[in-house]
N, C-alpha and C positions, 0 to 999 in steps of 0.2 A: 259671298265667295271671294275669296280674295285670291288672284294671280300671281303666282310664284315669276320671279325674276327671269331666270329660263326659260316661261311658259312664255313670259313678256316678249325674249331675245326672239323666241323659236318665232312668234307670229309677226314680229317684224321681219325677219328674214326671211320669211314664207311672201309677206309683201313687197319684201324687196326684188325679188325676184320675176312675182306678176308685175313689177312696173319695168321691167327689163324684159320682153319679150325678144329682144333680138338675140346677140352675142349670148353665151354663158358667164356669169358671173366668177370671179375669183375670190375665193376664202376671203383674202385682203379688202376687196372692194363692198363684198356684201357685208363684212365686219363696220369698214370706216360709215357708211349709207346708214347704218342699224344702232351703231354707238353701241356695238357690242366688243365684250372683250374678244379676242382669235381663239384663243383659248378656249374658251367656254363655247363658241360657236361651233368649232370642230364637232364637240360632242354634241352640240344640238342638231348639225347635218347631219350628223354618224345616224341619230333616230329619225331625221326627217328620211334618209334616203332607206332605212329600212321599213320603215311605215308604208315606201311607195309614192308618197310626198315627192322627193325632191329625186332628181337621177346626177351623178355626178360623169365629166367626159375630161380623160387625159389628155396631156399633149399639153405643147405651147399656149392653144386657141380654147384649153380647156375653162372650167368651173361646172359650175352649179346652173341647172335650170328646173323647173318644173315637170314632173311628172307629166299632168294632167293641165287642161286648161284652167285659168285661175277660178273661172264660173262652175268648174268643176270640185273646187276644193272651199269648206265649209270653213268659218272660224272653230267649229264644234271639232271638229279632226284633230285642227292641230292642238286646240287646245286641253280636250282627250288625253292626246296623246301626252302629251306632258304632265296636266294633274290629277288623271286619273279621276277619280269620282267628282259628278258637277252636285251631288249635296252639298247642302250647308251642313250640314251635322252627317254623320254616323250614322243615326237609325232609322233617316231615312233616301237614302240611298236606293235605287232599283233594284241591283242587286247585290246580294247578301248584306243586307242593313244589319248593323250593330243592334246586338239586345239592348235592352232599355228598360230600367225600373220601373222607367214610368209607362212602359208602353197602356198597358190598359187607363182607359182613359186621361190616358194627356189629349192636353188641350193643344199644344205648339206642333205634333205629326204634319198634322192636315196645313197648316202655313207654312211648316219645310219643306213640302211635298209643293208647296204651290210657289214655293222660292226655286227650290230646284225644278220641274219644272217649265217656269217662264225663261230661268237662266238656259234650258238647253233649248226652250225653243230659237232665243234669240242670236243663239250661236249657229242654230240649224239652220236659218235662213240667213244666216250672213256669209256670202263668198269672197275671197279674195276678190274678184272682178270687181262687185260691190264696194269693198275697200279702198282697190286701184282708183275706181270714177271718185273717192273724194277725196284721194289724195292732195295735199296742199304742202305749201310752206317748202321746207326743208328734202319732203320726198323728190317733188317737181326738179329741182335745182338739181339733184344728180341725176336727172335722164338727161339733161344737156349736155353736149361735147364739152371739157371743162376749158377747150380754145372759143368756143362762142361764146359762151357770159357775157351777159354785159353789154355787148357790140351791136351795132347796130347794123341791119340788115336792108342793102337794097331791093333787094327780093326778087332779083335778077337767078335767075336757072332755077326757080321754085316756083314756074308754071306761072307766076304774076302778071300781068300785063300793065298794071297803071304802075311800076319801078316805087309805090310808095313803102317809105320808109316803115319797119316791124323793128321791134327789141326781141332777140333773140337769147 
């Protein structure tokens, strides 16, 4: 199966957002964090928030947040949602699968059947939450205040008591 572009943007931004539980996010910030165009993002909110997916909130203090809790939301949904049938081919699809010349006795049915399948079990069981806990690299670096980077923390008014030195 291969992952359309959009299908890519949508479930990063679907993650961006489970690693942001506090504030709501803005178009701008979920775009820079995603490495997606604004542009194309718009339209992929436009269906996250009709899906139920994502809710958006006006105002200054507004953006994007989550519907539902991240443990709530599958990679299978979003990804659904964007490409529509998780077959590898046509004719074997759940529903309404493409006629097939070869449907009587082909050999290949029963191994797309077993492609599509394992592909949707593995989206079934994978949630955002799931995602968030292995977030690394590049995701981590924007839940940090972008004034802390870097700086080294006494760890003084964060409940420490031995004042040793943290990288924050």
């Amino acid at each position: 199966m291969w992952i359309t572009r959009k299908t890519d943007y949508a479930t990063r931004a679907v993650l961006a957002l489970a690693l942001a539980p506090g504030a709501p996010l803005k178009m701008h910030d979920i775009a820079q964090r995603t490495h997606t165009p604004e542009s194309l993002l718009e339209q992929i909110m436009t269906q996250l928030r009709g899906a139920g997916i994502v809710r958006s909130e006006r105002g200054p203090h507004g953006g994007y947040r989550l519907n539902h809790s991240p443990a709530d939301i599958t990679l299978e949904r979003v990804v659904r949602l964007f490409q529509g049938p998780l077959a590898p081919i046509g004719c074997a699809t759940r529903s309404e699968p493409e006629p097939c010349p070869m449907e009587i006795g082909c050999t290949m049915l029963d191994t797309w059947r077993e492609v599509r399948d394992a592909t949707i079990s593995i989206l079934e069981r994978t949630t955002f939450a799931d995602l968030a806990g292995k977030a690394r690299g590049p995701w981590i670096l924007h839940l940090e205040p972008p004034r802390n980077r870097g700086k080294v923390s006494t760890g003084k008014g964060l409940g420490r008591s031995s004042g040793a030195e943290t990288r924050v």
